[in-house]
OpenMM code with the backbone's topology and positions (N, CA, C; nanometers):
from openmm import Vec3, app, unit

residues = "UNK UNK UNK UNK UNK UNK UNK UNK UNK UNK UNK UNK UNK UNK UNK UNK UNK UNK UNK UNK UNK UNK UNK UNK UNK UNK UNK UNK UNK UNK UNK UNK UNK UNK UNK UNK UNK UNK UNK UNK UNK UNK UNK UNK UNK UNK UNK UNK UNK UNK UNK UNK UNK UNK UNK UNK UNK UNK UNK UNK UNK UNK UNK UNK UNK UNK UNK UNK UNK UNK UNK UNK UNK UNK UNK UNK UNK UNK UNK UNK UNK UNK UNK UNK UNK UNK UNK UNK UNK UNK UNK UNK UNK UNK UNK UNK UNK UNK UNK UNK UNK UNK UNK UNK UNK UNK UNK UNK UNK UNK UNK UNK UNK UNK UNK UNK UNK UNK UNK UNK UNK UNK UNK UNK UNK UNK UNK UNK UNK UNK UNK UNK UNK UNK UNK UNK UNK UNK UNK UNK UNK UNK UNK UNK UNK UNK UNK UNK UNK UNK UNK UNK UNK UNK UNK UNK UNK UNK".split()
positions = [
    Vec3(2.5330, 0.3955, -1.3757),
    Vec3(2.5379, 0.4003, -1.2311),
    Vec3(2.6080, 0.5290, -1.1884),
    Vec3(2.5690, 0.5930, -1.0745),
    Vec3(2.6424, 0.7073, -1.0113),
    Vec3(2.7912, 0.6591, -1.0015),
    Vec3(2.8376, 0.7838, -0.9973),
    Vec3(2.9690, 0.7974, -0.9699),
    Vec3(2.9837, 0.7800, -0.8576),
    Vec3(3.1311, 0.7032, -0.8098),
    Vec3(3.1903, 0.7170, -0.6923),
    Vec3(3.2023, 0.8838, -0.6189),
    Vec3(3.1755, 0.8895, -0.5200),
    Vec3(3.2498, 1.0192, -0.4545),
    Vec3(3.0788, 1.1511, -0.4700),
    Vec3(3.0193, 1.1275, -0.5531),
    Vec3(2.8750, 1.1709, -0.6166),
    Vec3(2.8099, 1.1723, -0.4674),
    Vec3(2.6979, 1.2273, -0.4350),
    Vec3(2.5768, 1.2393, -0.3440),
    Vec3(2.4056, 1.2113, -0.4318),
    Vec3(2.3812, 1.1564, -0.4446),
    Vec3(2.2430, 1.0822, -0.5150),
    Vec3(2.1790, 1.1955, -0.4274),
    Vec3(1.9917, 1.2218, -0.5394),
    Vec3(1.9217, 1.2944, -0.5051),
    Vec3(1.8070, 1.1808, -0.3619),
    Vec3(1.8286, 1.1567, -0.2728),
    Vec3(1.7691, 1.0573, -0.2113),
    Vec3(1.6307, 1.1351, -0.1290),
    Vec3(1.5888, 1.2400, -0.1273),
    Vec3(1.4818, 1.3205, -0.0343),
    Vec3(1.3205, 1.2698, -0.0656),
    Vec3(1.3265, 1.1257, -0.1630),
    Vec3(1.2121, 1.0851, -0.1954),
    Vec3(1.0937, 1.0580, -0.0748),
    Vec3(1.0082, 0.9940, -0.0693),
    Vec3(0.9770, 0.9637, 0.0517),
    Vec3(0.9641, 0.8100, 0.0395),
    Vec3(0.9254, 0.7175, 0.1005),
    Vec3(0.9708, 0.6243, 0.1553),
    Vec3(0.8673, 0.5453, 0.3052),
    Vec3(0.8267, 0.4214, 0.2776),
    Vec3(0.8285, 0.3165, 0.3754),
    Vec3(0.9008, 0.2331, 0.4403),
    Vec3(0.9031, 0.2400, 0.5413),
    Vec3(1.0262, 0.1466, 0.5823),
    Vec3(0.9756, 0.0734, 0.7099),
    Vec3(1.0781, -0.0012, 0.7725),
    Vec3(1.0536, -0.0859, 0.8903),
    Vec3(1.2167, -0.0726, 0.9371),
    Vec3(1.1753, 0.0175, 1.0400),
    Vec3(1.2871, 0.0398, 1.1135),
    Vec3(1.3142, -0.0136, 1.2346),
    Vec3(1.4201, -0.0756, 1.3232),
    Vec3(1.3513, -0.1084, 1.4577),
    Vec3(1.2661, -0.2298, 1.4989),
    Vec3(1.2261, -0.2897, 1.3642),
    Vec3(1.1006, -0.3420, 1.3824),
    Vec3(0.9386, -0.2618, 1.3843),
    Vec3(0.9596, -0.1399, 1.3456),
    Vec3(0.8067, -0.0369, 1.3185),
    Vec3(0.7970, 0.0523, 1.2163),
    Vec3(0.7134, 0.0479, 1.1522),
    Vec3(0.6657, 0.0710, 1.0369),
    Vec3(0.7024, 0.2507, 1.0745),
    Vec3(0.7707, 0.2814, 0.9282),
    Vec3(0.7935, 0.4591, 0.9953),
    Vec3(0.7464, 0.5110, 0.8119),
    Vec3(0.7280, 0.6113, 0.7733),
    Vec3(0.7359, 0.6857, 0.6485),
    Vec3(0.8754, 0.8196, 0.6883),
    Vec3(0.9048, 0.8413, 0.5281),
    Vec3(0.9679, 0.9617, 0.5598),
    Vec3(1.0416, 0.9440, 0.4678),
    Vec3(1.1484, 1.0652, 0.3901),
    Vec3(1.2712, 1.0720, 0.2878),
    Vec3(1.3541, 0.9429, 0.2994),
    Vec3(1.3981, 0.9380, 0.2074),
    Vec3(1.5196, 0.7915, 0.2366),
    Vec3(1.6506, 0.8675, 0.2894),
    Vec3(1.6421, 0.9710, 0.2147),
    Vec3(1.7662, 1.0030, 0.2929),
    Vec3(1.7991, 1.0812, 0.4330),
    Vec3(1.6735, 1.0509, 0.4990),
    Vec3(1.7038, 1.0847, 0.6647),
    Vec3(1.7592, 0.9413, 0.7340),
    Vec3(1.7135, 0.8128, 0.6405),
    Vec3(1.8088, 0.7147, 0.7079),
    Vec3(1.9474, 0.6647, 0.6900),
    Vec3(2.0130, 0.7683, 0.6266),
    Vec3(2.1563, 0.7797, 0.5940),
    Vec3(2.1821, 0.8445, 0.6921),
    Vec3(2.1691, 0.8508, 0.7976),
    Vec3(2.2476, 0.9615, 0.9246),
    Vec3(2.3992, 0.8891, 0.9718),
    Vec3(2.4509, 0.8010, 0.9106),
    Vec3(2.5644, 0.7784, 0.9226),
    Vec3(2.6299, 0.7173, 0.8368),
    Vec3(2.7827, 0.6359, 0.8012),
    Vec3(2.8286, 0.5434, 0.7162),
    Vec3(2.6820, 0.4411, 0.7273),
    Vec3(2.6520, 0.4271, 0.6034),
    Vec3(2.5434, 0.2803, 0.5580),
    Vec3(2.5733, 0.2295, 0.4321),
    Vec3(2.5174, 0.0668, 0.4677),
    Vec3(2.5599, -0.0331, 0.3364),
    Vec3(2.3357, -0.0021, 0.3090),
    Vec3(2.3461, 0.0194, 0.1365),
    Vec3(2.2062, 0.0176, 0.0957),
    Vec3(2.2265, -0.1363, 0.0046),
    Vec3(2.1770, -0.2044, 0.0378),
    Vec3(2.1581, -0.2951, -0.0481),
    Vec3(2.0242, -0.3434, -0.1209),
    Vec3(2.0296, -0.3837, -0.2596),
    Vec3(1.9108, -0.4455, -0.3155),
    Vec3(1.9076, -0.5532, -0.3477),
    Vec3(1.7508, -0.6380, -0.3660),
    Vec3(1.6992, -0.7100, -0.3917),
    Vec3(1.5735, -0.7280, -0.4592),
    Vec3(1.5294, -0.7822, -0.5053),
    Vec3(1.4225, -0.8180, -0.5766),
    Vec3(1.2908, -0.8657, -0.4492),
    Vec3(1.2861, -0.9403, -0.4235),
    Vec3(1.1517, -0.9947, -0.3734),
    Vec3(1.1765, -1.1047, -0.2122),
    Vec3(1.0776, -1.0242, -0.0917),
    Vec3(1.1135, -1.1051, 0.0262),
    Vec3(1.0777, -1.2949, -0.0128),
    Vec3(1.0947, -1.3428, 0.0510),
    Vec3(1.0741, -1.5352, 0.0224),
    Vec3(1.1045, -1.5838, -0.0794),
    Vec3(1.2470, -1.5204, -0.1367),
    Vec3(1.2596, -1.6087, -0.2718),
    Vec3(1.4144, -1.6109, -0.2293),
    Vec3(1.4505, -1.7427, -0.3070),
    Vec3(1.5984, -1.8082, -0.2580),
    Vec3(1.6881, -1.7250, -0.1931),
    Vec3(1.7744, -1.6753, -0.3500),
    Vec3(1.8626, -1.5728, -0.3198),
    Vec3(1.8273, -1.4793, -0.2837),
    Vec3(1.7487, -1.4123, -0.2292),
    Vec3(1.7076, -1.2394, -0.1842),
    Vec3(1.7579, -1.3157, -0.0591),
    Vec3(1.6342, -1.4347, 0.0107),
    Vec3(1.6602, -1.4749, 0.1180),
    Vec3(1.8295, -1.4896, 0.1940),
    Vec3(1.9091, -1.5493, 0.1180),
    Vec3(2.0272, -1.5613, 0.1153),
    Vec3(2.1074, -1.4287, 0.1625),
    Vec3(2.0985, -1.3771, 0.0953),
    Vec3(2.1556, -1.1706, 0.0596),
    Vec3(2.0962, -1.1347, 0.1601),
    Vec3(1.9729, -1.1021, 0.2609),
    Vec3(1.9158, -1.0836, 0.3514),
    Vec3(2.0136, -1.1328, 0.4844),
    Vec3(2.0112, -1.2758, 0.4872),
    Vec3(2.0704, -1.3593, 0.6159),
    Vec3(2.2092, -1.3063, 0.5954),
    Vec3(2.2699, -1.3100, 0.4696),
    Vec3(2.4416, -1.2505, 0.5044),
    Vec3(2.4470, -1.0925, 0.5411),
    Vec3(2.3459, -1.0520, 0.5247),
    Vec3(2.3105, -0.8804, 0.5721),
    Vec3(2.3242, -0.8977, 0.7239),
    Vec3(2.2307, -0.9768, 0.7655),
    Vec3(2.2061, -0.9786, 0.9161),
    Vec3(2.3410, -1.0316, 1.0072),
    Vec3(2.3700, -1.1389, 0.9542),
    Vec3(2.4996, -1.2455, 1.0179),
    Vec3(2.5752, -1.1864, 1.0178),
    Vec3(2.6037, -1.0267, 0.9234),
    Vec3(2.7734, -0.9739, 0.9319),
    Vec3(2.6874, -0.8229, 1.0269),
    Vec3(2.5697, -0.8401, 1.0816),
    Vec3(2.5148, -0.6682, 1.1259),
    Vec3(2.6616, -0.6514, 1.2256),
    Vec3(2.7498, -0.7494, 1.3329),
    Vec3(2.7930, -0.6787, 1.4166),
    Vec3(2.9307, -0.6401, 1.3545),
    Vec3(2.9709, -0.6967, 1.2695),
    Vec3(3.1122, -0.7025, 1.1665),
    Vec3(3.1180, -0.5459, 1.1253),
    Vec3(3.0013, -0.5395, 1.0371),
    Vec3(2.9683, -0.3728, 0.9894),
    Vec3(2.9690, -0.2746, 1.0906),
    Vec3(2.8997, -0.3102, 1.1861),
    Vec3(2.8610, -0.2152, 1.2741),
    Vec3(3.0259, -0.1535, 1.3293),
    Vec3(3.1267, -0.2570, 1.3859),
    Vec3(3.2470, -0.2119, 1.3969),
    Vec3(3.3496, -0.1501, 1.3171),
    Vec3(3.2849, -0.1325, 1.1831),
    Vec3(3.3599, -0.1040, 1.0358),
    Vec3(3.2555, 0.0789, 1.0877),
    Vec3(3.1445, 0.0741, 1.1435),
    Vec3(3.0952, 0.1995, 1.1473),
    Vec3(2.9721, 0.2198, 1.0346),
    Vec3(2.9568, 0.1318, 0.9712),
    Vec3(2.8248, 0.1225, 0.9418),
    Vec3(2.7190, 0.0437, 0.9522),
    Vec3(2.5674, 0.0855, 0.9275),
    Vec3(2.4328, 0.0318, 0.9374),
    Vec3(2.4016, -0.0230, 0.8220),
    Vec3(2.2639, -0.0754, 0.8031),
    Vec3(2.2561, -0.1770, 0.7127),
    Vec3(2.1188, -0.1345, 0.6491),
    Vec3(2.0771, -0.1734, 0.5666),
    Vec3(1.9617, -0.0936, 0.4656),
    Vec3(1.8881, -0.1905, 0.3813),
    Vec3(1.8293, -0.2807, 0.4028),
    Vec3(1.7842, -0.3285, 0.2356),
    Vec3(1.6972, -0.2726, 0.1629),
    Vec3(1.6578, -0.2964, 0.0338),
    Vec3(1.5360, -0.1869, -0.0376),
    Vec3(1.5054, -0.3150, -0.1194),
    Vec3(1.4012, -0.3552, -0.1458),
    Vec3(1.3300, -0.3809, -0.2302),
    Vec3(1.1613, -0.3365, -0.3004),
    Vec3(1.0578, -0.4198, -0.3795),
    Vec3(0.9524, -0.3562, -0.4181),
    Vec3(0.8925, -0.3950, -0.3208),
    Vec3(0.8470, -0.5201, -0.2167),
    Vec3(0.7990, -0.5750, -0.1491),
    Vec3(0.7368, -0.4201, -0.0787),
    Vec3(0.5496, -0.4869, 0.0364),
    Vec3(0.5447, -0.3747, 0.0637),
    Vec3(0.5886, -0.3109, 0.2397),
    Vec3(0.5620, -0.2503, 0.3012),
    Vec3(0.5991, -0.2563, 0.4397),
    Vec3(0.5631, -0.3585, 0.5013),
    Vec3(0.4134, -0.3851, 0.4694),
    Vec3(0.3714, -0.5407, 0.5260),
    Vec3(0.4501, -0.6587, 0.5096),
    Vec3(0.4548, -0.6409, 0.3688),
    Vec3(0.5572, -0.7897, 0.3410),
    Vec3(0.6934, -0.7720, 0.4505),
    Vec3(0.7252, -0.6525, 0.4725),
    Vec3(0.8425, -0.6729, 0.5014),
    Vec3(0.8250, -0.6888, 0.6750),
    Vec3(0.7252, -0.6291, 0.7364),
    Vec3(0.7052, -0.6890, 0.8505),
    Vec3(0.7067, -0.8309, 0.8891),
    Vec3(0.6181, -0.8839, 0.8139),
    Vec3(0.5972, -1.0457, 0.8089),
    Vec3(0.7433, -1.1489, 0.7885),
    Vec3(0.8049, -1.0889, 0.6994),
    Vec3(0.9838, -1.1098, 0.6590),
    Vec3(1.0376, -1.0991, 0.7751),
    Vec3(1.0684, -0.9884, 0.8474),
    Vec3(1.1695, -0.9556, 0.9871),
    Vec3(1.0706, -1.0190, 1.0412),
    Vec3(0.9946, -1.0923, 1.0415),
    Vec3(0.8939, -1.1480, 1.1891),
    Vec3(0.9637, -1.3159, 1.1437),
    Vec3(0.9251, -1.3814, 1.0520),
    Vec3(0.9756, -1.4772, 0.9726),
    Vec3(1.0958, -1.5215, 1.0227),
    Vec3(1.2292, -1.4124, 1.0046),
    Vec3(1.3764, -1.4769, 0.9785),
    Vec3(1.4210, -1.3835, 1.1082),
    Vec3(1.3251, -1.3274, 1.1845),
    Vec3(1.3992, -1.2287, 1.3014),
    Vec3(1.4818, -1.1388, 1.2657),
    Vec3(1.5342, -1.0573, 1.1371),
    Vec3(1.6151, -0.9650, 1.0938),
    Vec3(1.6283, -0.8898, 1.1436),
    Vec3(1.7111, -0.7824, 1.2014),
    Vec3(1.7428, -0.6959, 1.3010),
    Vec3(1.7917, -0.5683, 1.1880),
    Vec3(1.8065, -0.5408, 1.0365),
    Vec3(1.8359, -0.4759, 0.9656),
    Vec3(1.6851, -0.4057, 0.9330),
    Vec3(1.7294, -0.2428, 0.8782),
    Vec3(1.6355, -0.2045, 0.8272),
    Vec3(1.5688, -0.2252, 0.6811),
    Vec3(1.4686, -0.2418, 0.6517),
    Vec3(1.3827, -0.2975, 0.5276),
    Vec3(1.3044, -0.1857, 0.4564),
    Vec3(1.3561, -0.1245, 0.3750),
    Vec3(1.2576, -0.0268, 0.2601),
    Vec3(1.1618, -0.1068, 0.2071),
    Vec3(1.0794, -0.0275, 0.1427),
    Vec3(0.9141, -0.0617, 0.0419),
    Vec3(0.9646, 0.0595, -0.0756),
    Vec3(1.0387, -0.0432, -0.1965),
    Vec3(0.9992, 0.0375, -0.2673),
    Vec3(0.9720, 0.0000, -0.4358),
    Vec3(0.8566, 0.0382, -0.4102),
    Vec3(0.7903, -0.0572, -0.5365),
    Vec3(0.8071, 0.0124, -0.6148),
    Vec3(0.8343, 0.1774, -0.6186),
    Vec3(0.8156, 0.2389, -0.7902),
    Vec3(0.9672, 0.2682, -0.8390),
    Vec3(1.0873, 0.1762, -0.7591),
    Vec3(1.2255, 0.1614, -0.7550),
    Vec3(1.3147, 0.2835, -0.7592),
    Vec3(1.2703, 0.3614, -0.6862),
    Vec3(1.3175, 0.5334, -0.6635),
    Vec3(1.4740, 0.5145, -0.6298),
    Vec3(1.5049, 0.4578, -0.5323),
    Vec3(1.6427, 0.4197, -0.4925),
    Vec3(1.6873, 0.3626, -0.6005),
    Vec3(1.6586, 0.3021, -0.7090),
    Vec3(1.7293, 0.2124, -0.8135),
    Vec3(1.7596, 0.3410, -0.8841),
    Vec3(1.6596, 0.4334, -0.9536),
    Vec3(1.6584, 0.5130, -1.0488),
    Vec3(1.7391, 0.6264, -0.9791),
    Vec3(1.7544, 0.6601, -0.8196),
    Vec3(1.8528, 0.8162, -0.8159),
    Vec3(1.9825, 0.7254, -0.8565),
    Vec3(2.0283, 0.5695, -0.8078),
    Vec3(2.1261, 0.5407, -0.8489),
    Vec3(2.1383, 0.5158, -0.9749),
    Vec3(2.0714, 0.5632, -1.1190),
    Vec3(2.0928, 0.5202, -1.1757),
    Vec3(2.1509, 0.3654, -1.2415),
    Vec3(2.0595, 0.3059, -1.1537),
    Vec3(2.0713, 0.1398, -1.1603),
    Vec3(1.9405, 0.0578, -1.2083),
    Vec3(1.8872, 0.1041, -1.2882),
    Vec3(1.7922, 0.0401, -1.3816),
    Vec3(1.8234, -0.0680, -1.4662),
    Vec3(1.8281, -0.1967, -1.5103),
    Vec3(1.9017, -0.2249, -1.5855),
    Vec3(1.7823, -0.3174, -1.6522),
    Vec3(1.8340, -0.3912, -1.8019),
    Vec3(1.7173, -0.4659, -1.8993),
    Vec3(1.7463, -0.6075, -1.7980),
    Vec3(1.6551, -0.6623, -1.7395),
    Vec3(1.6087, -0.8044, -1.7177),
    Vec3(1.5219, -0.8626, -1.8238),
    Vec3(1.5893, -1.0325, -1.8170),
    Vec3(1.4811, -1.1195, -1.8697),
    Vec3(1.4917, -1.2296, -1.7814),
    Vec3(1.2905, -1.2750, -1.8257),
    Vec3(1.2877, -1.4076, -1.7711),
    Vec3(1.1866, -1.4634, -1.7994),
    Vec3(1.1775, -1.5981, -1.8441),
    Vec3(1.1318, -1.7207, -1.9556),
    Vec3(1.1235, -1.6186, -2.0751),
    Vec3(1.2302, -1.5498, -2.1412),
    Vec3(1.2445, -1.5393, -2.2390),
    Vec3(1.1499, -1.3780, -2.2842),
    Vec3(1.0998, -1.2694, -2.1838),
    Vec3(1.0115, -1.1785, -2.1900),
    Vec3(1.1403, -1.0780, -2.1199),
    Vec3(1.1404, -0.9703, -2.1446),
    Vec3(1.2690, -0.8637, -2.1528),
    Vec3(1.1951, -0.7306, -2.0297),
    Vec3(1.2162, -0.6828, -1.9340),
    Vec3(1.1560, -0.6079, -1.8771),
    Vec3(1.2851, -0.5263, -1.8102),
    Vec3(1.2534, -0.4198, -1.7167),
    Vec3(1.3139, -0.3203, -1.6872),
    Vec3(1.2940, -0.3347, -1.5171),
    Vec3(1.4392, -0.3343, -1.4469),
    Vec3(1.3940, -0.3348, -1.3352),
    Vec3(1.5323, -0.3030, -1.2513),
    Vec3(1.5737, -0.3081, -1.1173),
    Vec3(1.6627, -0.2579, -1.0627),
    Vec3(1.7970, -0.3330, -1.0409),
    Vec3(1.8996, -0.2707, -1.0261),
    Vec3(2.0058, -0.4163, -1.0097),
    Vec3(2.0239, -0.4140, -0.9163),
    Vec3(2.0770, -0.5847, -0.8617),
    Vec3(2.0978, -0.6478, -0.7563),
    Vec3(2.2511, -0.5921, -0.6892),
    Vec3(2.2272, -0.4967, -0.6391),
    Vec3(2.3834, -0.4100, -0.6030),
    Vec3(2.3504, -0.3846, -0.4828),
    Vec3(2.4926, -0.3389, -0.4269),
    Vec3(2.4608, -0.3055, -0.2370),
    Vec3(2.5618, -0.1620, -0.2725),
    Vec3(2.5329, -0.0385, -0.2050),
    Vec3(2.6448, 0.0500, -0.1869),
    Vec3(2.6561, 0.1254, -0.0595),
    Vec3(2.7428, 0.1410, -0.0428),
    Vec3(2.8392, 0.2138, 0.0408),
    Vec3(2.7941, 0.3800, 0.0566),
    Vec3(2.7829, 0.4099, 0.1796),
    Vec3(2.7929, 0.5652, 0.1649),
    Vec3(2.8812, 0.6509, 0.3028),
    Vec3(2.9241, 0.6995, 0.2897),
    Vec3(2.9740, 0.7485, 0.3870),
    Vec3(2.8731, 0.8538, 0.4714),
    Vec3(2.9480, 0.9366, 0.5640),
    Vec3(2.8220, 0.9912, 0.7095),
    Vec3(2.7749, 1.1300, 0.6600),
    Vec3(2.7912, 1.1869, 0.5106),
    Vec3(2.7801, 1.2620, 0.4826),
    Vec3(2.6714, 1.2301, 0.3075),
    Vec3(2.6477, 1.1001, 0.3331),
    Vec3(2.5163, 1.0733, 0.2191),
    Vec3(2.5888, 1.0676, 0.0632),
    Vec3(2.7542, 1.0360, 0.0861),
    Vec3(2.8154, 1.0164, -0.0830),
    Vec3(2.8303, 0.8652, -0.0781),
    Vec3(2.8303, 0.8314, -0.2219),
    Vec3(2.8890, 0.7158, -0.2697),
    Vec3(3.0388, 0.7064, -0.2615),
    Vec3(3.0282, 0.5974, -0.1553),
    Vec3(3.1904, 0.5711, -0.1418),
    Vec3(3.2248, 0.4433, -0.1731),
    Vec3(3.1643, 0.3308, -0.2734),
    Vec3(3.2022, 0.1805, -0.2588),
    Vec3(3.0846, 0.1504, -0.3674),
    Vec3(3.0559, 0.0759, -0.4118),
    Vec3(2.9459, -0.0681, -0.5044),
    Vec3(2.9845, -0.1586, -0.5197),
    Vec3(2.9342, -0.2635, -0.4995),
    Vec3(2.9347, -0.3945, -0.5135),
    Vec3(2.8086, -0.4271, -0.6150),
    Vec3(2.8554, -0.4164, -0.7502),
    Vec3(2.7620, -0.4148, -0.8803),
    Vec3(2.7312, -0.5184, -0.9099),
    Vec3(2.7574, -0.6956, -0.8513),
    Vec3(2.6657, -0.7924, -0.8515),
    Vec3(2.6876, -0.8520, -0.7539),
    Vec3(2.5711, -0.8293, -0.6774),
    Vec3(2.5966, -0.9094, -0.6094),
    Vec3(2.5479, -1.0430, -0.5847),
    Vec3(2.6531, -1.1401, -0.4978),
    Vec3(2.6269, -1.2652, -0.5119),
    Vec3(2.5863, -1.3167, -0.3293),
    Vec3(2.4341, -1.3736, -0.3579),
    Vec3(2.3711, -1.3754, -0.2087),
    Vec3(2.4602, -1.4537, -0.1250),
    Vec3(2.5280, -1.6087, -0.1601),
    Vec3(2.5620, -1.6459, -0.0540),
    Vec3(2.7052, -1.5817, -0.0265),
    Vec3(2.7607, -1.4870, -0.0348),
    Vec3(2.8761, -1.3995, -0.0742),
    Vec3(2.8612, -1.2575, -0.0025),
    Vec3(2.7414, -1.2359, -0.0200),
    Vec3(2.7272, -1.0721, 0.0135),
    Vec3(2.8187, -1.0164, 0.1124),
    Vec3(2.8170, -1.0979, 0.2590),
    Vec3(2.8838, -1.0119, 0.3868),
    Vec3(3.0725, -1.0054, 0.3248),
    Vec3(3.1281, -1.0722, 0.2587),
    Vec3(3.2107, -1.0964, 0.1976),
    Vec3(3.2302, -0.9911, 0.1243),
    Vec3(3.2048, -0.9928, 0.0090),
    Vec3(3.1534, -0.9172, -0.0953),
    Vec3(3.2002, -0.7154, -0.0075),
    Vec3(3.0922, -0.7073, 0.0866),
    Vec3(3.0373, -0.5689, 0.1531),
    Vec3(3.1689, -0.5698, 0.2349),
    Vec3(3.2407, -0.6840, 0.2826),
    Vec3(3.3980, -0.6355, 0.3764),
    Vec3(3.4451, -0.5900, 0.2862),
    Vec3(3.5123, -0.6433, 0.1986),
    Vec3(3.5723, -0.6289, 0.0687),
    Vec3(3.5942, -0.4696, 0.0099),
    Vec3(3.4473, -0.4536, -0.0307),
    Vec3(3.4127, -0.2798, -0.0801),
    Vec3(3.4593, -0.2206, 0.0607),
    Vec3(3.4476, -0.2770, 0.1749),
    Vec3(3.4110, -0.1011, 0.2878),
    Vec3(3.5621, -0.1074, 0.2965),
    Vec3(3.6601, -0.2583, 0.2848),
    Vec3(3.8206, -0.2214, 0.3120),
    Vec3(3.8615, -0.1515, 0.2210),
    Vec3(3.8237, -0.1241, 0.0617),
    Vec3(3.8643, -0.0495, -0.0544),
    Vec3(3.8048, 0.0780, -0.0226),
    Vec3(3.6945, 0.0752, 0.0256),
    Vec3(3.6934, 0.2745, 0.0397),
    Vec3(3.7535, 0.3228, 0.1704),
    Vec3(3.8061, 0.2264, 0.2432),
    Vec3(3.8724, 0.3437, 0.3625),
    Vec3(4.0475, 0.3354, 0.2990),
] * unit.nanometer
topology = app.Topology()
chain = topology.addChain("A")
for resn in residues:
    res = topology.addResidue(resn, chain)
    for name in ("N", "CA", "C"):
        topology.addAtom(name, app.Element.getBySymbol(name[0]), res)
């Protein structure tokens, strides 16, 4: 995983749902201020779901801490329209299926499941400050925990 204090290469490009509208563009033009990036695996499944709703339920908590909110998963813009239409989410939602955000963070890690070994991104949220560095990780995270979890890290990096 990147280093604390580090700036990740983020100028990839990118789908997202911002606002509620489908936008393209670098990931890292949506760092224009302190943001929590968090990941997940897949929209409509338990815990993502979970990690999602504590994203949203703490948006005004963060927002007074001075940061915005980010999720990324593989899901695609569609899915993720249908998701914020679904649970009403007011956070922004990446598409990123070829896990670009996992890999500048160097957060690839070995998954298994029913017993078959594969490669895929970890379930982490981080911190960046208004200048696009790593200032915080929360390296597992736990869904019904997350807004918890994300106070926690943003009181240790200020």
């Amino acid at each position: 995983m990147i280093s604390l204090g580090k700036k990740p290469k983020l100028a990839f490009k990118i789908d997202a749902v911002v606002d509620g509208k489908p936008c393209q563009g670098p990931f890292a033009d949506l760092l224009d201020g302190p943001t929590i990036v968090s990941v997940y695996m897949r929209n409509n499944t338990s815990a993502c779901d979970k990690q999602a709703a504590e994203l949203d339920k703490n948006l005004k908590v963060f927002a007074k801490q001075g940061f915005r909110v980010i999720s990324v998963s593989r899901d695609t813009c569609a899915s993720h329209l249908k998701y914020i239409a679904k649970h009403g989410y007011k956070h922004t939602h990446v598409a990123d299926p070829d896990d670009q955000f996992s890999k500048a963070m160097d957060a690839i890690v070995e998954k298994s499941m029913y017993g078959k070994k594969y490669l895929g991104p970890l379930r982490a949220a981080y911190l960046f400050d208004a200048d696009g560095k790593l200032i915080g990780v929360v390296p597992k995270v736990e869904a019904a925990e997350h807004g918890k979890q994300l106070l926690a890290a943003i009181a240790a990096a200020k």
